[in-house]
FIRORO-440454 format. One record per residue (C-alpha): residue in one letter; x, z, y. Coordinates in nm, 2 decimals, always signed. Layout:
N
aa / east / up / north
a / X / Z / Y
...
This chain:
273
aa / east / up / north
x / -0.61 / +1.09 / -0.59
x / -0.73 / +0.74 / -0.58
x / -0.94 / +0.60 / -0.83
x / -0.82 / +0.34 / -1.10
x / -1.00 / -0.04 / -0.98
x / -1.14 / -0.25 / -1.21
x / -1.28 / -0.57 / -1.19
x / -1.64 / -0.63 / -1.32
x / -1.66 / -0.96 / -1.57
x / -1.91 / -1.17 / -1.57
x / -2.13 / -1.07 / -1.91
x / -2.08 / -0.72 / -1.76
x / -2.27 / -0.79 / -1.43
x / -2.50 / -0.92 / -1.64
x / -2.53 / -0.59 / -1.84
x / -2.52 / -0.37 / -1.55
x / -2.85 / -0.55 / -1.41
x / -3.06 / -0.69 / -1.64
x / -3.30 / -0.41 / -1.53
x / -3.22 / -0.47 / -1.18
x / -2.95 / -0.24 / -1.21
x / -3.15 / +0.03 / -1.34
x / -3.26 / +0.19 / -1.67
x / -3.63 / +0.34 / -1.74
x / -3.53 / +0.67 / -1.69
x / -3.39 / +0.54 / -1.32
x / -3.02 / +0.57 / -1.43
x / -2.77 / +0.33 / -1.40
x / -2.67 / +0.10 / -1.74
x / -2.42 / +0.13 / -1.95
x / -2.19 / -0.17 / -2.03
x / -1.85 / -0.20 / -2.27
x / -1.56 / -0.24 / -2.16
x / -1.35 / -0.52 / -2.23
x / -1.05 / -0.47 / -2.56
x / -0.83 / -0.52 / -2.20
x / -1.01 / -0.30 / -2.03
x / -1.02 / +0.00 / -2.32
x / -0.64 / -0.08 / -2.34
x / -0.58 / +0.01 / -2.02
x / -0.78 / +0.27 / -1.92
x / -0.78 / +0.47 / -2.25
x / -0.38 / +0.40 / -2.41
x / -0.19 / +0.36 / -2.03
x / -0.42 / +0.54 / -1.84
x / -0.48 / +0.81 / -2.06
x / -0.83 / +0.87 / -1.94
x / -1.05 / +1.01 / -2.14
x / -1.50 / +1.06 / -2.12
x / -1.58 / +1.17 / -1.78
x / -1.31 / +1.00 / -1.55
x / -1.43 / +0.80 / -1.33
x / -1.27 / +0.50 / -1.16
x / -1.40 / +0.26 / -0.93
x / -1.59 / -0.13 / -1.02
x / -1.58 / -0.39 / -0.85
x / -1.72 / -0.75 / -0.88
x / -1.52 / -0.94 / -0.72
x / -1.75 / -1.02 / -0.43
x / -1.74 / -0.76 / -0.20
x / -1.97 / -0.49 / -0.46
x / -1.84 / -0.16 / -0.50
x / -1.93 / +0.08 / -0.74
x / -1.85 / +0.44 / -0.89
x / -1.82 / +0.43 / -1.25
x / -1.76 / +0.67 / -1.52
x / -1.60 / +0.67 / -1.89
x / -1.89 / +0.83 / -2.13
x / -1.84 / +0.97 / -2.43
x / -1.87 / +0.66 / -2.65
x / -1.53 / +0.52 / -2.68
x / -1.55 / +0.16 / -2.51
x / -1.85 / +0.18 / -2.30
x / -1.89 / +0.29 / -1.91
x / -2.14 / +0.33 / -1.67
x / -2.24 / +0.31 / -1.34
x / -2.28 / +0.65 / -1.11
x / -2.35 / +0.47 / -0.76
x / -2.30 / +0.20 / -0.57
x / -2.04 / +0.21 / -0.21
x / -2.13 / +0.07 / +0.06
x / -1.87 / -0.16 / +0.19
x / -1.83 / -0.05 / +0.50
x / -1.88 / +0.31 / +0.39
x / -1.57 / +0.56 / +0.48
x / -1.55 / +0.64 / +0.12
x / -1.51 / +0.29 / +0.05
x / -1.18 / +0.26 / -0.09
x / -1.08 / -0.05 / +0.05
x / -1.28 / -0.06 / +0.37
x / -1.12 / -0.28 / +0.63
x / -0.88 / -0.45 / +0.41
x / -1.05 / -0.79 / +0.41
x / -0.93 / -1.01 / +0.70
x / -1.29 / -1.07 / +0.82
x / -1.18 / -1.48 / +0.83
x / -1.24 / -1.72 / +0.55
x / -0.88 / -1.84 / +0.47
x / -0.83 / -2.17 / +0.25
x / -0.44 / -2.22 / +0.16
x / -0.42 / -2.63 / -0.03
x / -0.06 / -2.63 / -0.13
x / +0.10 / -2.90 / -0.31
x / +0.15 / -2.77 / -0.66
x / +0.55 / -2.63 / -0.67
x / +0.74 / -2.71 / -1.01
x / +0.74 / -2.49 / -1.29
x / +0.54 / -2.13 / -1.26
x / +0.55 / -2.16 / -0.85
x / +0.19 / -2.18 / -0.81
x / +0.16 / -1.83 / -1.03
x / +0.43 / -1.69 / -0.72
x / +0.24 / -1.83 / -0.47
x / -0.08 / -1.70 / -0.58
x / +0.04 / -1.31 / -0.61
x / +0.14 / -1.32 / -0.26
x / -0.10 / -1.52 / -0.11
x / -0.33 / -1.29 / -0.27
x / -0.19 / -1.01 / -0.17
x / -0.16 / -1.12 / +0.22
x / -0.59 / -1.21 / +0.20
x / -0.61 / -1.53 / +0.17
x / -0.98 / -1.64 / +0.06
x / -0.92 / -1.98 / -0.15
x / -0.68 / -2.16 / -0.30
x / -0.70 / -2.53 / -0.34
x / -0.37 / -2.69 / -0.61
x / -0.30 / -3.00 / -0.46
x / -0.12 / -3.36 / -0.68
x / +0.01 / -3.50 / -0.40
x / +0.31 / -3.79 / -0.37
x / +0.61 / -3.56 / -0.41
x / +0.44 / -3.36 / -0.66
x / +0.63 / -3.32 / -1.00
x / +0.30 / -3.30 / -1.19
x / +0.13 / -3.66 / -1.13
x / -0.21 / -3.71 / -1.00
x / -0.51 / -3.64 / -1.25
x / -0.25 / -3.51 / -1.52
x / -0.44 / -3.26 / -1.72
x / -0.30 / -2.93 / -1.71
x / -0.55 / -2.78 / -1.96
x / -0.81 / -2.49 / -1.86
x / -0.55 / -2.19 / -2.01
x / -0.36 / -2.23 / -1.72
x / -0.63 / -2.23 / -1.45
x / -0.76 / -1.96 / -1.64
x / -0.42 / -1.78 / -1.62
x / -0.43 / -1.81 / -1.25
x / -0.79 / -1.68 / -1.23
x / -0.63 / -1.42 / -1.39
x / -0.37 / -1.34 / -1.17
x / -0.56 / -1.33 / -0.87
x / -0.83 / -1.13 / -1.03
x / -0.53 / -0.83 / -1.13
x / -0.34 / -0.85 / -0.77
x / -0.69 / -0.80 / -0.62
x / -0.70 / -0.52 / -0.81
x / -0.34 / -0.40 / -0.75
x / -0.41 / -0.43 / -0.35
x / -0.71 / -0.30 / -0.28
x / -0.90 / -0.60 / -0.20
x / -1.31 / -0.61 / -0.20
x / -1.28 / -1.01 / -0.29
x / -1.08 / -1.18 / -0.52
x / -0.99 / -1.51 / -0.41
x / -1.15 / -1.87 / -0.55
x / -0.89 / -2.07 / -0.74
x / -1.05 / -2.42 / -0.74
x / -0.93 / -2.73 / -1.03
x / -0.63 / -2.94 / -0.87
x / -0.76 / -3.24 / -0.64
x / -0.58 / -3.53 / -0.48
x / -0.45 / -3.51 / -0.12
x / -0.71 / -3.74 / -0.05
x / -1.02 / -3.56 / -0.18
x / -0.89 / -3.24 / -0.09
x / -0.80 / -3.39 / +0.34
x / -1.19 / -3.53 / +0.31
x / -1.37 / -3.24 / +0.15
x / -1.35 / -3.04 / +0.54
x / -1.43 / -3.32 / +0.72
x / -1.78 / -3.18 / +0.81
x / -1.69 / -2.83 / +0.78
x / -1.62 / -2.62 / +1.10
x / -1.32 / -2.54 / +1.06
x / -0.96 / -2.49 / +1.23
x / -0.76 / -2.72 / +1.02
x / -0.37 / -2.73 / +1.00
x / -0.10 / -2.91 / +0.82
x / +0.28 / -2.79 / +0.82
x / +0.53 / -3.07 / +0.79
x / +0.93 / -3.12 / +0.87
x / +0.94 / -3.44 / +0.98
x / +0.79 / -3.44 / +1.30
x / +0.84 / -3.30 / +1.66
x / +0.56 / -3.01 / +1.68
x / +0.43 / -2.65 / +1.76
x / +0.49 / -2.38 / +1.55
x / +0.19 / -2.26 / +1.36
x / +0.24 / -1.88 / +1.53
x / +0.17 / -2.10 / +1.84
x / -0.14 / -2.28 / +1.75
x / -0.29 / -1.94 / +1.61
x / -0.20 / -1.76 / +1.96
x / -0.37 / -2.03 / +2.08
x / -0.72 / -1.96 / +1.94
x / -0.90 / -1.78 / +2.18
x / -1.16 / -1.64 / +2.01
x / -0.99 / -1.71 / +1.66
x / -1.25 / -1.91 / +1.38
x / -1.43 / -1.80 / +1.13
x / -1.29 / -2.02 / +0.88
x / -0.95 / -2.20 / +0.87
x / -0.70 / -2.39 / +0.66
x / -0.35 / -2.47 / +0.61
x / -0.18 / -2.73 / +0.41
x / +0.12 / -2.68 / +0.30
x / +0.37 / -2.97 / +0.10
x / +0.55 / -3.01 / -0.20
x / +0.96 / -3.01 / -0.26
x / +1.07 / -3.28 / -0.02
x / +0.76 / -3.23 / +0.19
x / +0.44 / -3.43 / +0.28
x / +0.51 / -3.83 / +0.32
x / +0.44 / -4.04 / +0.67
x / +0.15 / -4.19 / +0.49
x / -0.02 / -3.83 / +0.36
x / +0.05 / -3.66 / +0.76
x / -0.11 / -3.99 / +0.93
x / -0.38 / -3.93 / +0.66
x / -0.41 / -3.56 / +0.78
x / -0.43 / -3.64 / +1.12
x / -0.71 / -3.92 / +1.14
x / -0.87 / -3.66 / +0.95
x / -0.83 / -3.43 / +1.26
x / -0.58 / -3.21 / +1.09
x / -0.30 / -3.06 / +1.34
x / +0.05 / -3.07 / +1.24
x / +0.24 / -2.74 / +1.31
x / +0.60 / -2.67 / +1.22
x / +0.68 / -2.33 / +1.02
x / +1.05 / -2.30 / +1.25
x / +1.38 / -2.47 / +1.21
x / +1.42 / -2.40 / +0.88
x / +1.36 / -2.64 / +0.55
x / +1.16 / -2.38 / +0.31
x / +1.14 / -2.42 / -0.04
x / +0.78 / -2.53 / -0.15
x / +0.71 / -2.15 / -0.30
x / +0.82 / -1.98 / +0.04
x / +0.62 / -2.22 / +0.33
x / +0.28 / -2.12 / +0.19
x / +0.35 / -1.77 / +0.18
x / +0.56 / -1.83 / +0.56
x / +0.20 / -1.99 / +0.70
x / -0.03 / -1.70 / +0.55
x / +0.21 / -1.42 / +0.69
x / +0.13 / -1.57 / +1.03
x / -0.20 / -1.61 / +1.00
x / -0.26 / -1.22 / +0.86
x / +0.01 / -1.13 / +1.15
x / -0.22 / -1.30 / +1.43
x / -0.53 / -1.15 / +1.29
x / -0.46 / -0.79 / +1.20
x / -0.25 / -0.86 / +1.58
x / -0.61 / -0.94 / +1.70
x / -0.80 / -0.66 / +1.50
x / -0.56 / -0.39 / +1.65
x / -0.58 / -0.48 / +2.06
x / -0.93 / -0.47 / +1.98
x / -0.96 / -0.11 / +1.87
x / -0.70 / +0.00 / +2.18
């Protein structure tokens, strides 16, 4: 049966190694759970001392951990090696460092977006303001909700077997966001409406062998404007069409990641023939 997955926080890392991960008597430490984390585990789970389930950081660390016999407190039995075959998620990271900037949707679109997105392997998400955006540039939008969609990436993560849990930056501008990869190898795309070009399957087919790193812009309702794409392309972006369809700005970020996890899994698999 496959073992519950929990996300390690932060002042629990801390706990686990302050000894370098290990106690004087060479055993692993001990750290409390979260009052989220007891919920779960003890009230929908039902577990009880001596289940184990499996910890995670976040970051690619793996470990077996077990429920002792104080009520709120855990601790670590050994760590898995990610590419071990007990690993319980080995192989379900894309191997490509994926950075989706979409232009932030109105109402809770960005919380939809960032479920599937996460769920499909993308590797960071970057909010954008930009011209069409409902939400004006440099509008706070208070940390609770960035913290809320921290949050949701951290639990689908958990819910789909993922080693990493994907980096949720603060909203930028169009403009500081276009200029922060312009030193950055990287395979850089933005998907527009307006303009006569190749499909983004196309482009991806394309890369022969495909990068390491890549990232795709997508727009806001009523799409990117002619002064944001001339933007994007002096900034050696490549505009790429997602068909010859309009989609709404909560399906065309989750249309441009499909293809990208398509054409790499596509890749992986011929590989292993």
């Amino acid at each position: 049966m496959t073992k519950q997955r929990l996300v390690l926080q932060p002042q629990q890392l801390t706990q686990i190694f302050k000894n370098s991960g290990f106690n004087k008597n060479g055993n692993w430490e001990k750290f409390s759970l979260t009052p989220d984390q007891s919920n779960y585990l003890y009230k929908v789970l039902r577990l009880k001392a001596g289940a184990e389930f499996t910890a995670l950081d976040g970051k690619g660390g793996w470990w077996r951990a077990v429920l002792t016999e104080v009520l709120g407190q855990a601790a670590i039995i050994e760590q898995i090696p990610i590419n071990s075959a007990f690993n319980p998620n080995f192989g379900s990271e894309l191997g490509i460092d994926i950075t989706l900037a979409i232009a932030m949707p109105k109402g809770n679109g960005m919380e939809s977006i960032i479920r599937q997105a996460t769920e499909l392997g993308v590797s960071n998400i970057l909010p954008l303001w930009s011209d069409r955006t409902v939400i004006r540039p440099h509008t706070p939008l208070g940390t609770s909700k960035l913290e809320r969609w921290v949050k949701i990436a951290q639990e689908i993560s958990e819910q789909s077997h993922r080693s990493y849990i994907p980096n949720i930056d603060a909203p930028q501008t169009f403009a500081e966001a276009i200029g922060k990869f312009d030193h950055i190898p990287i395979s850089k795309y933005i998907c527009v409406t307006t303009k006569p070009t190749s499909h983004l399957l196309h482009s991806l087919l394309d890369l022969k062998p495909l990068p390491s790193k890549l990232v795709i812009f997508t727009g806001a309702e009523g799409g990117w404007t002619e002064s944001e794409i001339t933007m994007a392309i002096a900034h050696n972006f490549i505009p790429v069409s997602l068909g010859n369809r309009i989609l709404a700005a909560v399906t065309a970020p989750v249309m441009a990641l499909s293809l990208v996890t398509a054409v790499i899994e596509y890749n992986i698999a011929s590989h292993q023939c």
